[in-house]
N, C-alpha and C positions, 0 to 999 in steps of 0.2 A: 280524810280529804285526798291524799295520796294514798299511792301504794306500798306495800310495803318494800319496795327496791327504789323508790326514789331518794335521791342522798343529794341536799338542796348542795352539798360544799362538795360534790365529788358529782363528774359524767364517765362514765361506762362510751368508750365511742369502738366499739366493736370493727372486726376487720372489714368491714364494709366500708368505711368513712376513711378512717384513717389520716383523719386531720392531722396536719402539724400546727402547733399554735406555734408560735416565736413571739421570744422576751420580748416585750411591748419596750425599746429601750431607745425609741428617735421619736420621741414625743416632744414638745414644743422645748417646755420648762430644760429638757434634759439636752436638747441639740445648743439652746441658748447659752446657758456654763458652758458646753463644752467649746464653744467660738470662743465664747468670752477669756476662758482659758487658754485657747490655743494664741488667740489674737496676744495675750498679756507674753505669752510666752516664746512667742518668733517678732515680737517688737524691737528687740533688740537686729534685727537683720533691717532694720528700717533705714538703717545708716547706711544700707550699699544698695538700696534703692536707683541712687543717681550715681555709682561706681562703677568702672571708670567714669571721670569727669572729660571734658574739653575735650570733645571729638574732631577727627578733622573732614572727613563729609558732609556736607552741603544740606543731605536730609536726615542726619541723623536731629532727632529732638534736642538736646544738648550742647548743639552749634551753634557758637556761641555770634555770630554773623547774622541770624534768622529772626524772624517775628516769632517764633515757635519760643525760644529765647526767651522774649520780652516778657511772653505770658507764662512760663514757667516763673518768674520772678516774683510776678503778682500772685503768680499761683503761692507762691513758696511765702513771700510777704502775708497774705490774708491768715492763709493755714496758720502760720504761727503764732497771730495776732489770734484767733478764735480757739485758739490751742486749751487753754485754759476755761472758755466757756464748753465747749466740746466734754473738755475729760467730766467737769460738774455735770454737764447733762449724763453723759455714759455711765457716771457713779451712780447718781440718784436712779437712773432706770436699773442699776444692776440690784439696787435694793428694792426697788417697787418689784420688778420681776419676782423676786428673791421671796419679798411680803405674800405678793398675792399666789404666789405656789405654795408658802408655808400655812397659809390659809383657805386654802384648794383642798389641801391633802388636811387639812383636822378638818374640813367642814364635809368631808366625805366619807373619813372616819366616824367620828362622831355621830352622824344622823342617818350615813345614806350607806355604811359598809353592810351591816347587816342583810339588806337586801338586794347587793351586787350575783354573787355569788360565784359558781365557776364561769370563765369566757365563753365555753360551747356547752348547749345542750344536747343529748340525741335521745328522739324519741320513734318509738319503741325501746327500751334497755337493752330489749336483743332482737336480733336479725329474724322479720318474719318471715313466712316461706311464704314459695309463690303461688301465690292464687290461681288455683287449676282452671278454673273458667274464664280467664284471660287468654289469649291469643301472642300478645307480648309481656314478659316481664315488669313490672313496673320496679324492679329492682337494679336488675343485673342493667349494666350501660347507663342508669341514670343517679344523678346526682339531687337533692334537694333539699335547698338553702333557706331559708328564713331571717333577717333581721329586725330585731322587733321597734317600737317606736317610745315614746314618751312614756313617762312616768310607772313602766314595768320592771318591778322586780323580779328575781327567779322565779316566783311560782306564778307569777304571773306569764312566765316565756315560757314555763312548763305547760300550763293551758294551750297556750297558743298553739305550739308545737304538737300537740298533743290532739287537739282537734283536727287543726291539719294534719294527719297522720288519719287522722277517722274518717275524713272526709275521702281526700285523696287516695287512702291506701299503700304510701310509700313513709319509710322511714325518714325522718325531716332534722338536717343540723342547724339547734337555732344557736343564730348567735348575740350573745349577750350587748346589750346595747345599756350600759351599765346604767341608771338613773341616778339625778341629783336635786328631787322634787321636779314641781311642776314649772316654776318660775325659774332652774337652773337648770329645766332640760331646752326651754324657751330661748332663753340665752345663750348657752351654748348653738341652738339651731339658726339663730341669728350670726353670730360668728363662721358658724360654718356655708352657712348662703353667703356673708357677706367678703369674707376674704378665702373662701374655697376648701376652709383648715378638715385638715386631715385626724380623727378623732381616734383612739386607742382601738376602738372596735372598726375601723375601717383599714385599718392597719393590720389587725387580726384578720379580717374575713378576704382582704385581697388575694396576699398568698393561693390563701385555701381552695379560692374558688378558680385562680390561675392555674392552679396546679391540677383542678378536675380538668379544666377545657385544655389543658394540654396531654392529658394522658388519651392514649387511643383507644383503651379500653370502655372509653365513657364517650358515649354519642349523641346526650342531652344534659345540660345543666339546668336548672329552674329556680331561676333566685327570687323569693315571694319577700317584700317587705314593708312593712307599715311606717305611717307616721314621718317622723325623725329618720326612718331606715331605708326610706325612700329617697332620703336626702344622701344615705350615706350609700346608698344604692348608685345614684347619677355618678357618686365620686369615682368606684369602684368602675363604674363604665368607663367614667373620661381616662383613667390608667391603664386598663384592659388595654383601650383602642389604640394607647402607643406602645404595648404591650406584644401582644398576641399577632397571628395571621388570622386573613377571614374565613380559613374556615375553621379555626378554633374557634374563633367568636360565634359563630355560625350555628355552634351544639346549644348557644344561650338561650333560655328565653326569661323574660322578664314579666312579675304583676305585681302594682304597688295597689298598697289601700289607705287612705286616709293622709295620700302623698307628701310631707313639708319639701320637695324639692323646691331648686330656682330654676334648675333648666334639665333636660333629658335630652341628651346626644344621642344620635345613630348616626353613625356616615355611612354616603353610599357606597355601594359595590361598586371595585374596580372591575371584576368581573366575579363571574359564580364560582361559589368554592370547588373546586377541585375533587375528584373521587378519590377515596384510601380504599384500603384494603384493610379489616379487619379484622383478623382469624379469632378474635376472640368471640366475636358476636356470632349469633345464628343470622339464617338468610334475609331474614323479616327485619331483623333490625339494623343489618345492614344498608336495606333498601333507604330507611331511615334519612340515613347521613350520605349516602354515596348519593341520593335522588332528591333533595331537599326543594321542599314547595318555592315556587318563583319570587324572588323578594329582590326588590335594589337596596337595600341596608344590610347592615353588617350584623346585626340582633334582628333575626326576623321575626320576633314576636315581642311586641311591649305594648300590656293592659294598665290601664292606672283605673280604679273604682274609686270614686266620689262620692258622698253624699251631701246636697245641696247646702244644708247647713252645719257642716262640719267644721268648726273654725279654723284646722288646722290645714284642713285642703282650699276652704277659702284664701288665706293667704299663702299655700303653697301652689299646688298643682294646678288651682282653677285659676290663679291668680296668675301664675307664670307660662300657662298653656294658650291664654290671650295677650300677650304682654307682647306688644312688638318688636321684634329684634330679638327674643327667645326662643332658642334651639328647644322646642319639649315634643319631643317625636314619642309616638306609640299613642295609642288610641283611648282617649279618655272620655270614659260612663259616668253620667251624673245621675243619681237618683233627685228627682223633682223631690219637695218638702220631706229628704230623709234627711234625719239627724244622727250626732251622737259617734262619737270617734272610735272607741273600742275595739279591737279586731274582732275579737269573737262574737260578741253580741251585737255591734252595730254593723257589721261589715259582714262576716262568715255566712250567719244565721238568716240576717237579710236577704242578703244577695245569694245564697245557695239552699236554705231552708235548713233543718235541723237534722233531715239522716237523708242525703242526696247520694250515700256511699253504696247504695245497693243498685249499681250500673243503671241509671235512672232513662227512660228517653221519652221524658218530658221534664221541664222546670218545675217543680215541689209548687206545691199551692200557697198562694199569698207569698210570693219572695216576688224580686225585683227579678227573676231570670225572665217571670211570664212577663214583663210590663214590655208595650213598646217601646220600639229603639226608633227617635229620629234624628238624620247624620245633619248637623249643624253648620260641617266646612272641619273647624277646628273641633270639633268635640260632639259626642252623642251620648240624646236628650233620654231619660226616661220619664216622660212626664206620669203622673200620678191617673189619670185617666186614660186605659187602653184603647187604642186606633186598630182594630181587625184588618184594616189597608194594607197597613206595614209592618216587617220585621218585630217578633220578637229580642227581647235580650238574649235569651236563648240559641239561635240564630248568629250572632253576631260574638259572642266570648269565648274566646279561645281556650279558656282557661277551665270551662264548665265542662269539655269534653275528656277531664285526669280523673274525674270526678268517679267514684270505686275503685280508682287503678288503669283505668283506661288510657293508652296512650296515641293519643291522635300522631 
């Protein structure tokens, strides 16, 4: 099924990538003890709070002449009165917490460690050369990121990644998007739409992918991510953007498949990013970054690919790309009656065709590239019956011109 250099518990990330992973060590359970701790342990300074007493100007809070005064009292009166419901509540949560991480960690052991496996994968094991019949390297200056979605194991991130690499032509770092079944990856994706939470794999891949768009040697990043990954994709953007300048953000582009996000930020351009100089690139790819196609947003490329009945873009992507008052920028393709979630077989294979890797220029027979594209306002249609009037998909996907190596 593999090859003989695949090692499900160990990744090979070769001097190309040169990820850093960091100890996953500000996770929820692990920042909560550590309050909980610090708070039990400078409680004792609680008593010079109000030290010195009896001030003698007029605005200080503690003046004892003032209505500020009054309500310190009440203030000070209620506190002590709830004192004792208070601690009872903060106990019992420091044990409910305590419960449900102690049964976090054996219900992740027990059923779902075996097929975690390492944080990143890279595929190819080793560093391929460049393809003579390219024009640009699809190697040197570019970066490519992968986060997978629901209910994949490593060999299942190994496929993924692994295709992508066939498809595309560029070596691909996937990262592990760890699973906990199917009804504990649901859940977790609920939590993370609904209070923003920051999940061990999105912890992991910020760093990494900060670190590419700030080095000047790299002048495109492409972060592809399915599912769940697309959720953890938007997170990864809303940190960048307080992160980075725009023209770091600038080397990004983004494609999700089988979306679960809630929202997809871009903000616009204060102005166009700025030329560098980069002595390490050739001229061609220079032109790249110093000339960057006219965009007002600060990611000027973001694809999200649908399929109409996919349940998980139902309630993520298609659901929050109509949703009023939700930020979901980048251009999202609905395949008319496609089904079925899977990256590679419902998504990849569909929408690009089975061997698209041999510099193709036309869309592969029977995939979703030949069908028409019609633009909706918020979102474009590919209905299941071709319109000769208008636009192909083909036409229209940014993301179809990587396709052998190619670099638009």
């Amino acid at each position: 099924m593999f090859g003989s250099d695949y090692n499900p518990h160990g990744t090979k990330t070769y001097a190309f990538f040169e990820p850093i992973v960091s100890q996953d060590n500000s996770g929820p359970f692990q920042i909560f003890f550590k309050d909980v701790i610090s708070l039990i342990w400078n409680s004792r300074l609680s008593l010079f709070l109000f030290w010195p007493p009896f001030p003698v100007r007029p605005l200080d809070e503690l003046y004892l002449f003032s209505w500020s005064f009054v309500e310190l009292i009440w203030f000070t009166f209620w506190s002590v009165v709830q004192f004792p419901i208070v601690l009872i509540a903060f106990l019992a949560l420091i044990i409910v917490v305590g419960v449900v991480g102690l049964f976090t960690w054996i219900h992740s052991v027990l059923f779902w460690k075996i097929l975690h496996g390492p944080p990143i994968q890279v595929y190819p094991p080793n560093l391929p050369p460049f393809p003579p019949d390219l024009e640009v390297s699809p190697i040197d200056g570019q970066r490519w990121i992968y986060i997978n979605g629901i209910a994949t194991g490593k060999a299942l991130l190994r496929q993924n990644i692994e295709l992508l690499y066939e498809m595309f032509n560029r070596p691909i770092l996937g990262i592990n998007n760890r699973t906990y079944g199917f009804l504990g990856d649901i859940l977790e994706s609920v939590v993370q739409r609904s209070f923003g939470f920051r999940t061990a794999e999105t912890r992991i891949a910020l760093p990494i992918i900060r670190t590419y768009l700030q080095d000047p040697n790299i002048y495109r990043v492409v972060l592809i991510a399915h599912s769940q990954g697309g959720l953890i994709a938007s997170h990864i953007l809303d940190d960048l953007y307080t992160d980075l300048s725009e023209f770091d953000l600038h080397k990004l582009e983004v494609y999700t498949f089988g979306s679960a996000a809630l929202h997809f930020k871009n903000p616009p351009l204060s102005h166009n990013p700025p030329p560098t100089s980069l002595a390490a690139l050739d001229f061609k790819r220079a032109l790249l970054i110093d000339n960057p196609p006219p965009n007002s947003r600060a990611v000027p490329h973001i694809e999200h690919y649908c399929n109409e009945f996919d349940m998980v873009t139902t309630w993520g992507a298609l659901s929050s790309s109509q949703s009023p008052g939700t930020d979901f920028l980048g251009k999202v393709f609905v395949a008319e009656g496609a089904t079925g979630h899977l990256l590679n077989q419902f998504y990849l294979y569909q929408w690009f065709g089975e061997s698209p890797q041999d510099l193709p220029i036309a869309p592969c027979p029977n995939t979703f590239m030949g069908r028409s594209v019609v633009d909706l306002g918020n979102r474009f249609w590919l209905p299941e019956i071709i319109d000769p009037r208008v636009p192909i998909m083909w036409d229209e996907s940014r993301l179809r011109h990587y396709l052998g190596g190619r670099t638009p």
